[in-house]
Backbone as CSV, one residue per row, in Angstrom:
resi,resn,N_x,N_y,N_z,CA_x,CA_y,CA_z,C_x,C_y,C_z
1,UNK,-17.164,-20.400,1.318,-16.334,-19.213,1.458,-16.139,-18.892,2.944
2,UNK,-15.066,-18.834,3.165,-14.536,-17.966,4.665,-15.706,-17.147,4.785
3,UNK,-15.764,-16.957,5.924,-16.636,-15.886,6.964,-15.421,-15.165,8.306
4,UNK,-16.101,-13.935,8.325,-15.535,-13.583,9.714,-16.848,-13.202,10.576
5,UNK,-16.457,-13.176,11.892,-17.751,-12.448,12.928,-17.300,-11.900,13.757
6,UNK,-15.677,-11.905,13.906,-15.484,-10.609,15.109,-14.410,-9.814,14.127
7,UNK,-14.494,-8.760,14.495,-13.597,-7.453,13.321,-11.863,-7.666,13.190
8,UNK,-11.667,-7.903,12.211,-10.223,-7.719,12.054,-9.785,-6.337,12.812
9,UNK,-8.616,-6.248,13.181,-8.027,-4.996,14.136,-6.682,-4.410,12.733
10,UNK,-7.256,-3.282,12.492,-6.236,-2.558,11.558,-5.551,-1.821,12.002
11,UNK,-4.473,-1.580,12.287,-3.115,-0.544,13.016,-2.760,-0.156,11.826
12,UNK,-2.817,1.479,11.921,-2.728,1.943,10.063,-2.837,3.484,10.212
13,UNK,-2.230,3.924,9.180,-2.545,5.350,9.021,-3.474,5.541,7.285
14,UNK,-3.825,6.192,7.148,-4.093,7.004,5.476,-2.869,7.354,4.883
15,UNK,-1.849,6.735,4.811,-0.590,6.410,4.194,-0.629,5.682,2.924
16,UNK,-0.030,5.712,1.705,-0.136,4.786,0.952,0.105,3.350,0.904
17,UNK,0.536,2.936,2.361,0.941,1.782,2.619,-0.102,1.275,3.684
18,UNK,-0.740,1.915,4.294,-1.904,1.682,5.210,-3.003,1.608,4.165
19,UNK,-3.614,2.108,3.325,-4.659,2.152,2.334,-4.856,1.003,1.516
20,UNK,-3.441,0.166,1.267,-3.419,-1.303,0.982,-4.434,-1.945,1.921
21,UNK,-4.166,-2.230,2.986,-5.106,-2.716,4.046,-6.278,-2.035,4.025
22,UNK,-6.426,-0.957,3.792,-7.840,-0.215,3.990,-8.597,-0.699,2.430
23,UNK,-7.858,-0.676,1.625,-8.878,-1.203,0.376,-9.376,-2.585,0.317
24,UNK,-8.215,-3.758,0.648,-8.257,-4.840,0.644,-9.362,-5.161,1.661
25,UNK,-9.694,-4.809,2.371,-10.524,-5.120,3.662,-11.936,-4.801,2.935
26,UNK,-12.172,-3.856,2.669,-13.451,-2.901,2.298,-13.872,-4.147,0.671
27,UNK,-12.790,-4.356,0.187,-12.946,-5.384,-1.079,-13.731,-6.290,-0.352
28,UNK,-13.553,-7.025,0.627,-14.017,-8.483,1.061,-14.782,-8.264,1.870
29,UNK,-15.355,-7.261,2.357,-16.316,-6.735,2.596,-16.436,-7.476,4.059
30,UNK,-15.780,-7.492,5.447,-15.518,-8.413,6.312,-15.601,-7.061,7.304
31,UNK,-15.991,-7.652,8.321,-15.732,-6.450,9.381,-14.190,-6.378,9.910
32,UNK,-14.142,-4.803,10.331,-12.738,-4.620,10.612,-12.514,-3.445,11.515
33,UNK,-11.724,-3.269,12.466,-11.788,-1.730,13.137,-10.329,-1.171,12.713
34,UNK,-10.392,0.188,12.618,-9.255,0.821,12.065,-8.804,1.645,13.568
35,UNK,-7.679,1.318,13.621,-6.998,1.879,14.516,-5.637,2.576,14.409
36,UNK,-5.625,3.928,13.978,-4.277,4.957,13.898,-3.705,5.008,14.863
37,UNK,-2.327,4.888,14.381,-1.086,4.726,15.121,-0.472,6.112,14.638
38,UNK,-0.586,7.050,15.745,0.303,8.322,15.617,1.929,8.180,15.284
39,UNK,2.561,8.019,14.226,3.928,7.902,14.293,4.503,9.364,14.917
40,UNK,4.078,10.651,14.800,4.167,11.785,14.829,4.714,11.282,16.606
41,UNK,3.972,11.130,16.955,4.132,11.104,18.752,4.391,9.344,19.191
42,UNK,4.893,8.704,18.458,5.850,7.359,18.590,4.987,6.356,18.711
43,UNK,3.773,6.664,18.778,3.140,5.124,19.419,3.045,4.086,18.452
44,UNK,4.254,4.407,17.109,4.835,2.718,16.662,5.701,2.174,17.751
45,UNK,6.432,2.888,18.466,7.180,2.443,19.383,6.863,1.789,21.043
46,UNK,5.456,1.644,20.654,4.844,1.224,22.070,4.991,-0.140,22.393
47,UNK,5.194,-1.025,23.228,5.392,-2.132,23.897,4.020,-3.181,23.207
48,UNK,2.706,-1.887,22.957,1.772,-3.277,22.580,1.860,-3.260,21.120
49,UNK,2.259,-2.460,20.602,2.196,-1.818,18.686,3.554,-2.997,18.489
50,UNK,4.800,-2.515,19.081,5.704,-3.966,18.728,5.721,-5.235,18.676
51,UNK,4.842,-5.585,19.654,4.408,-7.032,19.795,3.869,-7.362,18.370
52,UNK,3.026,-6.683,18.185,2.145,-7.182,16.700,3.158,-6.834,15.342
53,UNK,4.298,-5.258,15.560,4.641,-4.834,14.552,6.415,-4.685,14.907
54,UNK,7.154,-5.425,15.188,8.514,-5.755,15.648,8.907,-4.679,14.799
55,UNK,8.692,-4.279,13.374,9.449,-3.120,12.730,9.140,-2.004,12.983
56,UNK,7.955,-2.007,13.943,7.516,-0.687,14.077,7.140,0.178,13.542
57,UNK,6.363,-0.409,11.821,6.124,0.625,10.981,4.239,-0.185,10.756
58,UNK,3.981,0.982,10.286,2.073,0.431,10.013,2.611,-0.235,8.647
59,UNK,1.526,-0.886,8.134,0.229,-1.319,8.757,0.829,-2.480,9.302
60,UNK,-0.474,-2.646,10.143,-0.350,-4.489,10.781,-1.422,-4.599,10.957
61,UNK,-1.898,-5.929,11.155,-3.201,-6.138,11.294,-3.383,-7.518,12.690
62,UNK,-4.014,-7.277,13.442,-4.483,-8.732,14.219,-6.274,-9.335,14.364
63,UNK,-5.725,-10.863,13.644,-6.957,-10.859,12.811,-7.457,-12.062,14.827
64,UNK,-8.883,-11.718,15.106,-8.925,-12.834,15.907,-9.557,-14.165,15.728
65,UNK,-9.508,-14.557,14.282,-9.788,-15.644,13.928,-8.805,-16.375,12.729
66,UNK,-7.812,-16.317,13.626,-6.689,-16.811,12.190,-6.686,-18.229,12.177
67,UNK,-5.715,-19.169,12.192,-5.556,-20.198,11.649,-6.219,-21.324,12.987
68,UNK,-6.807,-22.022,12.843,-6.981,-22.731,13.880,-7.774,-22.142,14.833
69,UNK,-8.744,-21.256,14.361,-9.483,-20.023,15.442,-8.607,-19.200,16.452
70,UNK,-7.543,-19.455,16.408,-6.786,-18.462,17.882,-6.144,-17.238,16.310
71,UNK,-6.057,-16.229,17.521,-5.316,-15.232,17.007,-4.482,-14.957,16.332
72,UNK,-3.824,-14.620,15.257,-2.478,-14.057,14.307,-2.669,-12.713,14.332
73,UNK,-1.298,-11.871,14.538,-0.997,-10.818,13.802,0.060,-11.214,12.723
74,UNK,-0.151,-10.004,11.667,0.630,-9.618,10.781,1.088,-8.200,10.286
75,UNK,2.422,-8.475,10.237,3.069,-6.881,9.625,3.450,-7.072,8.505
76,UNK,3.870,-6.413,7.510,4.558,-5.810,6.079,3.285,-5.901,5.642
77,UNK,3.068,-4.892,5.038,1.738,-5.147,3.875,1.954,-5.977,2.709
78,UNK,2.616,-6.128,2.079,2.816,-7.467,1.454,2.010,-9.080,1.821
79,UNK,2.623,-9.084,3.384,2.660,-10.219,3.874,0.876,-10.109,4.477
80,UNK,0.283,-8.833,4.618,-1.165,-8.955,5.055,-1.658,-9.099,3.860
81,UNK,-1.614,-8.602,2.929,-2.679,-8.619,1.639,-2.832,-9.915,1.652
82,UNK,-1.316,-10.812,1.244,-1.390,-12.326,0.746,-2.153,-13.183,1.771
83,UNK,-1.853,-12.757,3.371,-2.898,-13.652,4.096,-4.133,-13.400,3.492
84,UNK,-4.496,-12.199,3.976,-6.312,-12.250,3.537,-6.475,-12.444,2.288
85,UNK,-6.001,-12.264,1.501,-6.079,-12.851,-0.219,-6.427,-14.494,-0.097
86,UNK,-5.181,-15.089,0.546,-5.336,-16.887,0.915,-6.802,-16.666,1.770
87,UNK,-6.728,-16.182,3.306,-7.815,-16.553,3.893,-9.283,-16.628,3.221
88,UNK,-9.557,-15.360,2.606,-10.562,-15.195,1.662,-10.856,-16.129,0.667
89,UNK,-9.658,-16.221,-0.176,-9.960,-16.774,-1.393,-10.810,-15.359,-2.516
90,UNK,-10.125,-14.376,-2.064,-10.481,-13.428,-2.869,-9.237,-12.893,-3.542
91,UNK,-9.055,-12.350,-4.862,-7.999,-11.314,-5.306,-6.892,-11.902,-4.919
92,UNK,-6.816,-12.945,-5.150,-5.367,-13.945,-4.857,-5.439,-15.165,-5.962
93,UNK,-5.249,-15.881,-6.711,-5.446,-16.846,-7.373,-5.166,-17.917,-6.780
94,UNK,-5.649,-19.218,-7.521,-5.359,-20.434,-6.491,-4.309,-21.363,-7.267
95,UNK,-4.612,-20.771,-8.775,-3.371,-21.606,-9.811,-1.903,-21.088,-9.256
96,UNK,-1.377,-22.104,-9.671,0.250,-21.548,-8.869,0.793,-20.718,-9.907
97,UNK,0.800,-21.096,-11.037,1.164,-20.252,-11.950,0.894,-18.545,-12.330
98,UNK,-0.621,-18.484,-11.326,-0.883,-17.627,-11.814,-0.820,-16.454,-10.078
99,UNK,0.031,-17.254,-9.387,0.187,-17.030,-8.309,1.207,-16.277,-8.405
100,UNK,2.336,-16.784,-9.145,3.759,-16.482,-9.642,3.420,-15.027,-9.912
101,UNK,2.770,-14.532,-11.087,2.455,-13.592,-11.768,2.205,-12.513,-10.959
102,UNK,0.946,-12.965,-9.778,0.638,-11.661,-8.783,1.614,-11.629,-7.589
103,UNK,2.261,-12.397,-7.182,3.608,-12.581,-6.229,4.716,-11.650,-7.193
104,UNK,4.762,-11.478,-8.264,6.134,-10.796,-8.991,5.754,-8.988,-9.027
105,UNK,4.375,-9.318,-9.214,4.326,-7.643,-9.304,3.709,-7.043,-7.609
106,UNK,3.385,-7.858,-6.917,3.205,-7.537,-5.586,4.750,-6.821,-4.846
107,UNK,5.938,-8.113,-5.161,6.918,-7.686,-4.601,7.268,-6.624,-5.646
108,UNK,7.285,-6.543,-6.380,8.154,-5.148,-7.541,7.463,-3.612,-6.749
109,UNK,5.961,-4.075,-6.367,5.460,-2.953,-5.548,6.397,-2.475,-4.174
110,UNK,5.943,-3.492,-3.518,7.140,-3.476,-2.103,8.576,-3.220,-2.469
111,UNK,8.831,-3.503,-3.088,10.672,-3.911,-3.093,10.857,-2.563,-4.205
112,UNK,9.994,-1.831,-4.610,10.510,-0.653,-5.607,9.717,0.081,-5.892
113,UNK,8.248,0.425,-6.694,7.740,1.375,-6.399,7.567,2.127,-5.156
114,UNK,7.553,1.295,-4.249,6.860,2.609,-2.708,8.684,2.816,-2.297
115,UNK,9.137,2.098,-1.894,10.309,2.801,-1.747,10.999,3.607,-2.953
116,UNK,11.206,3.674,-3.347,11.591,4.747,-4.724,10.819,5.790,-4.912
117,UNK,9.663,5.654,-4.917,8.590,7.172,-4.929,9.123,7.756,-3.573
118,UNK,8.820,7.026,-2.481,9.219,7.385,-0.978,10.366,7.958,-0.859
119,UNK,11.591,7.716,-1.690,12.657,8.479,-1.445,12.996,9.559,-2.136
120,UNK,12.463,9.359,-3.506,11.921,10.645,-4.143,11.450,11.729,-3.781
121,UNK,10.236,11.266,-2.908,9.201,12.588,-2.023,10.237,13.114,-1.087
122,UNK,11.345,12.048,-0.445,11.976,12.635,0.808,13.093,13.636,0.328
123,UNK,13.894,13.254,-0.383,14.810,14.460,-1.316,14.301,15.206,-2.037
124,UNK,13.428,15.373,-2.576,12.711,16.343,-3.337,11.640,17.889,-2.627
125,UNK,11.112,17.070,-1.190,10.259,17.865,-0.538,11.145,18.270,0.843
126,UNK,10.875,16.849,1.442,11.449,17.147,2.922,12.803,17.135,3.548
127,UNK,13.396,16.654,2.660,15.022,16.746,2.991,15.724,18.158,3.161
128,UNK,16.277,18.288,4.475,16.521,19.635,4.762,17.653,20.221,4.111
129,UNK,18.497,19.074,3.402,19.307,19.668,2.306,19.220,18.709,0.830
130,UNK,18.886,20.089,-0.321,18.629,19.314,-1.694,20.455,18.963,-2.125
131,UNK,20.230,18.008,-2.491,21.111,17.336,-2.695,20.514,16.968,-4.527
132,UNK,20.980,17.505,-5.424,21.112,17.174,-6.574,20.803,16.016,-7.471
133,UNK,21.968,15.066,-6.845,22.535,13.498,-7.221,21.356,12.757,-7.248
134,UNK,20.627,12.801,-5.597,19.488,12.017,-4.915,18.459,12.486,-5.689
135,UNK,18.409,13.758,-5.521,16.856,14.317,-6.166,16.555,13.886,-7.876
136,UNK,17.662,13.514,-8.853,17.977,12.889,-10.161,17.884,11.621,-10.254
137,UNK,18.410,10.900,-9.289,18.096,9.424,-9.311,17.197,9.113,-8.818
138,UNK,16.488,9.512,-7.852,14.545,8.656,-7.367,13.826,9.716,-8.341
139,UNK,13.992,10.743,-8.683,13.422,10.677,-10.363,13.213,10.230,-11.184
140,UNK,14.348,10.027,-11.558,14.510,9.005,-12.711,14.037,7.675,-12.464
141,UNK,14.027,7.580,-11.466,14.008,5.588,-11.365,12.436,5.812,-11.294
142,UNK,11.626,6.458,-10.576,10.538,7.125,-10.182,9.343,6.722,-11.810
143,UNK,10.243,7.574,-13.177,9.441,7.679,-14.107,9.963,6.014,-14.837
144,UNK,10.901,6.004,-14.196,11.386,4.684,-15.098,10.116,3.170,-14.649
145,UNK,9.624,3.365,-13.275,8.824,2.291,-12.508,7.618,3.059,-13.264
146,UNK,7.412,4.194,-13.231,5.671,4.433,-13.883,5.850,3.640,-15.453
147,UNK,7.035,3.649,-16.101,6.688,3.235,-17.572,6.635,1.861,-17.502
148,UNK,7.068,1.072,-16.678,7.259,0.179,-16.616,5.676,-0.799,-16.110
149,UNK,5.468,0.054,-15.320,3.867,-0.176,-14.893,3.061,-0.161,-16.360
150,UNK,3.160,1.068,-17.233,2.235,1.551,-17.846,2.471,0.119,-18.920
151,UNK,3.665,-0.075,-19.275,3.735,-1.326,-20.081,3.127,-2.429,-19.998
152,UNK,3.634,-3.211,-18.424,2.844,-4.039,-17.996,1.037,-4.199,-18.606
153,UNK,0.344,-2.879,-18.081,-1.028,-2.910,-18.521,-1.178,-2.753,-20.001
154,UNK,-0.194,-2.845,-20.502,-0.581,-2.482,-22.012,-1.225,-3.904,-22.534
155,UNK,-2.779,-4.024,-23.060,-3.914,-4.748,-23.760,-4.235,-5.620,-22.068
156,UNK,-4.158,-4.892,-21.199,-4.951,-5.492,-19.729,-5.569,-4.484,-19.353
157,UNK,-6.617,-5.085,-18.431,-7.973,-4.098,-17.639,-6.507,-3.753,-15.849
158,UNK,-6.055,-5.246,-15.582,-5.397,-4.751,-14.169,-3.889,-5.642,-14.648
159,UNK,-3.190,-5.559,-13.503,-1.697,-5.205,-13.409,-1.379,-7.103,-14.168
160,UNK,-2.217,-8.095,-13.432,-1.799,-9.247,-14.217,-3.047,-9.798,-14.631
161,UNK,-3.921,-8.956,-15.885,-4.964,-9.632,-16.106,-6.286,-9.270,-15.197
162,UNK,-6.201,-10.086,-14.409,-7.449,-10.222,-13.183,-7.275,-9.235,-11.941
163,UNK,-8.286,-8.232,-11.552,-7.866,-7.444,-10.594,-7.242,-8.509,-9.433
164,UNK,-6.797,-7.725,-8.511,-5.355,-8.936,-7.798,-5.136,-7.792,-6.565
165,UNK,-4.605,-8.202,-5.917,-3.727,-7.803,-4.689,-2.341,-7.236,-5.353
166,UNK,-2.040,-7.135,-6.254,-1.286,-6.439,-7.062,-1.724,-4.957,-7.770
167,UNK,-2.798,-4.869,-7.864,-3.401,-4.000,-8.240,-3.898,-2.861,-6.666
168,UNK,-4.099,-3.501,-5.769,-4.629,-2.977,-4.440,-3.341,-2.781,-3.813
169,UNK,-2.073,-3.259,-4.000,-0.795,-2.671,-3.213,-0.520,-1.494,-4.382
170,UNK,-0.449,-1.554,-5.310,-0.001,0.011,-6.300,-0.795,0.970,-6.398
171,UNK,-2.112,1.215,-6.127,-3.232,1.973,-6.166,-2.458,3.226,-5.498
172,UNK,-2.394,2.990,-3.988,-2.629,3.912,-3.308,-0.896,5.152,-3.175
173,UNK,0.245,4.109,-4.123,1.241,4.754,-4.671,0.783,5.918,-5.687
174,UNK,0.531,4.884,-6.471,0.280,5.421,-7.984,-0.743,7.039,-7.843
175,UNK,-1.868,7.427,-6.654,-2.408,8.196,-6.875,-1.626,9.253,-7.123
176,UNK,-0.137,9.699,-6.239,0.534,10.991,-6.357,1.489,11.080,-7.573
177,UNK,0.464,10.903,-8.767,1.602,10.966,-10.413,1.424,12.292,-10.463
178,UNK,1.199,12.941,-10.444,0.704,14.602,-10.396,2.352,15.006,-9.812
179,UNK,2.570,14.723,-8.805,3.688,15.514,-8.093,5.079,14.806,-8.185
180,UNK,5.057,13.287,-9.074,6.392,13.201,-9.540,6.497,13.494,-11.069
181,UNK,5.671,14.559,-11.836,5.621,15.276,-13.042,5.491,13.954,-13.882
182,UNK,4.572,12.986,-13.339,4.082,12.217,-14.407,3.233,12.350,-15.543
183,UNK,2.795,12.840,-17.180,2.494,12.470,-17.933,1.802,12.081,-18.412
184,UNK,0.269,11.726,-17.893,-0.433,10.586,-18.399,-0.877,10.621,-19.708
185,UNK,-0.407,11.729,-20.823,-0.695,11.460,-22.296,0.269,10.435,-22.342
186,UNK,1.217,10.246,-21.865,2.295,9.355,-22.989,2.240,8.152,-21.832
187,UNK,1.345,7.560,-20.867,0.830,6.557,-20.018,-0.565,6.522,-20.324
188,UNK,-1.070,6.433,-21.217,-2.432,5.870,-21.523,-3.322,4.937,-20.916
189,UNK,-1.991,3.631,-20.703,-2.697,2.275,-20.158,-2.571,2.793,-18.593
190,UNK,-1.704,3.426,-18.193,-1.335,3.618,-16.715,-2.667,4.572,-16.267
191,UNK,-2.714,5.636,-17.176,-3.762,6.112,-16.621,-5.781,5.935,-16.675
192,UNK,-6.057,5.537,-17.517,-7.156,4.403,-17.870,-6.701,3.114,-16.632
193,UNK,-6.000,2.762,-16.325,-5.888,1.878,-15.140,-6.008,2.807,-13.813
194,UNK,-5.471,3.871,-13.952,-6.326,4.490,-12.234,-7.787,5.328,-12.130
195,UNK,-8.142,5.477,-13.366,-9.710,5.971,-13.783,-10.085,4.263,-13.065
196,UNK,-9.995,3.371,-13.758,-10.795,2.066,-13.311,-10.777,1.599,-11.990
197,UNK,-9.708,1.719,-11.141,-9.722,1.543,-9.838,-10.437,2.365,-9.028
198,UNK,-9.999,3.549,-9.802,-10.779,4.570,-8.815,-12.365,4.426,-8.497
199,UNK,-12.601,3.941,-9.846,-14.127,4.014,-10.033,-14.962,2.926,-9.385
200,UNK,-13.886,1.722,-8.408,-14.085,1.353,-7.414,-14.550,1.349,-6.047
201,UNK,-16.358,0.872,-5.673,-16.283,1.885,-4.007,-15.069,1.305,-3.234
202,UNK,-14.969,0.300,-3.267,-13.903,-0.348,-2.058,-12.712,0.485,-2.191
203,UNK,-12.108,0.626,-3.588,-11.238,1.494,-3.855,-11.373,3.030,-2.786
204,UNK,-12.250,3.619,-3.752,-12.877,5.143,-3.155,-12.359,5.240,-1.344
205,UNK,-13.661,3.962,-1.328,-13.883,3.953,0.554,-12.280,3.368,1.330
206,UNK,-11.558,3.249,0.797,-10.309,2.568,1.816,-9.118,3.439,1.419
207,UNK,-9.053,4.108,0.340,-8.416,5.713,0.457,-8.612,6.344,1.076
208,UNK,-9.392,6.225,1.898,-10.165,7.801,2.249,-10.354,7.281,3.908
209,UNK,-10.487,5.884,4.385,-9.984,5.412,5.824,-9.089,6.531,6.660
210,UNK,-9.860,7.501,7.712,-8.716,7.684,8.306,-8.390,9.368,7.793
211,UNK,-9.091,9.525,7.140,-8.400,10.360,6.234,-8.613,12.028,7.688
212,UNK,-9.878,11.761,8.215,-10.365,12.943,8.963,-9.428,13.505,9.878
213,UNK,-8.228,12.621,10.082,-7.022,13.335,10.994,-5.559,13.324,10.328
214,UNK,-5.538,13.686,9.048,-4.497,13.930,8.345,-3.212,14.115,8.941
215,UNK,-2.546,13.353,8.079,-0.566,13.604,8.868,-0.385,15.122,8.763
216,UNK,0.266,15.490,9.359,1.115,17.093,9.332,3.011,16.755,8.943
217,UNK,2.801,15.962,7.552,4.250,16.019,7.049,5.339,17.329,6.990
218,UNK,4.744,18.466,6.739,5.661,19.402,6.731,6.163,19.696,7.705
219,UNK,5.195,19.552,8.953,6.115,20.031,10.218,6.496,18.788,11.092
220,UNK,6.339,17.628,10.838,6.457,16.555,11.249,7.559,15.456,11.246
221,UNK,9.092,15.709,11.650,9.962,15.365,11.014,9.967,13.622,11.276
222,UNK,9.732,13.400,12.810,9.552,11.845,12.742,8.430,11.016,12.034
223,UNK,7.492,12.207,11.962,6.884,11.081,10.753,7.341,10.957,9.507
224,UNK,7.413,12.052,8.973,8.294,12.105,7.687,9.571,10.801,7.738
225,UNK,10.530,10.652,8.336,11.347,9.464,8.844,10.707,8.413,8.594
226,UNK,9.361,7.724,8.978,9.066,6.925,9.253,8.110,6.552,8.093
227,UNK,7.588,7.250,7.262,6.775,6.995,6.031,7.342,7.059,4.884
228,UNK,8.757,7.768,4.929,9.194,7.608,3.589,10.541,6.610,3.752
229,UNK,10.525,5.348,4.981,10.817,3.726,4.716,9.815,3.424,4.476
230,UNK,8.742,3.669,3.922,7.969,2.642,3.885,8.044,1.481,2.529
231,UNK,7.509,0.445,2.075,7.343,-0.669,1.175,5.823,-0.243,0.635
């Protein structure tokens, strides 16, 4: 099994898209230093944060023992889970087939739950004008991705079977069902699936990364901007 001995470098907030990285890490139990990137006061936009994060959005990670012992960074959380998933050989499968499976609901995470909740939260809360149309459609699509989840787990413990990196990118979405008037009598499997994660320390402990200097979304308009693109 892989080993590490000098700390992975985490560029991240307590975001639901930073907490991917914060769980996944704490899973493999590897050393790592967490390092917040104030979006509030730009320092995604810093000369050394771009180098590693060209989009300028968290998380990223620079691991100093990547391929060949020299250095890699990586940005999109997507694209970090699956490294350390491969590097590890943890919460990644090695069958291709069954690779397929956690690659389909990884991207359905990226490519539609977090953006869709994300634009939801932004017309619904912070958008300085409610706009109707918007606030009805990332609703709707909103409860349409929770049922769709909840299906998925229907006669499974996690999202494909085997807890996965599929399961550790939706976690840290999925906690705010409370405030898109989600349901969990009529999500059974959905919710019995976040009792079980939760009841995870790695889970617990990589939510909660970070947590001691909380965003100030309400009064915070560039961050707000910048977290609800997120994947």
């Amino acid at each position: 099994m892989t080993t590490q001995s000098k700390p992975i470098e985490a560029y991240s907030l307590p975001t639901p898209n930073g907490q991917k990285v914060h769980i996944m890490l704490e899973e493999l139990g590897v050393p790592y230093t967490y390092h917040r990137i104030d979006i509030g006061k730009g320092e995604q936009f810093t000369p050394e944060f771009l180098a590693i994060s060209p989009n300028n959005k968290i998380p990223a990670i620079v691991d100093p023992e990547g391929p060949g012992g020299a250095p890699i960074s990586i940005f999109e959380s997507g694209a970090i889970l699956k490294y350390l998933g491969l590097k590890f050989g943890q919460f990644y499968p090695t069958d291709p087939r069954e690779q397929v499976k956690v690659d389909e609901w990884l991207f359905w995470q990226v490519g539609g739950f977090g953006p869709m909740l994300g634009q939801n939260n932004h017309f619904s809360v912070y958008a300085p004008e409610k706009v109707p149309y918007a606030i009805k459609r990332y609703s709707d699509e909103t409860h349409r991705l929770f049922r769709v989840l909840d299906k998925q787990l229907e006669g499974r413990d996690f999202i494909t079977g085997q807890y996965s990196i599929a399961d550790i990118a939706t976690i840290g979405w999925a906690q705010a069902w409370e405030r898109y008037g989600i349901d969990t009598a009529e999500l059974k499997n959905f919710a019995a699936w976040v009792e079980r994660l939760n009841a995870r320390p790695a889970v617990h402990k990589g939510l909660n990364v970070g947590k001691e200097a909380p965003l100030d979304l309400a009064n915070d308009k560039e961050a707000q901007k910048v977290l609800f693109n997120q994947r």
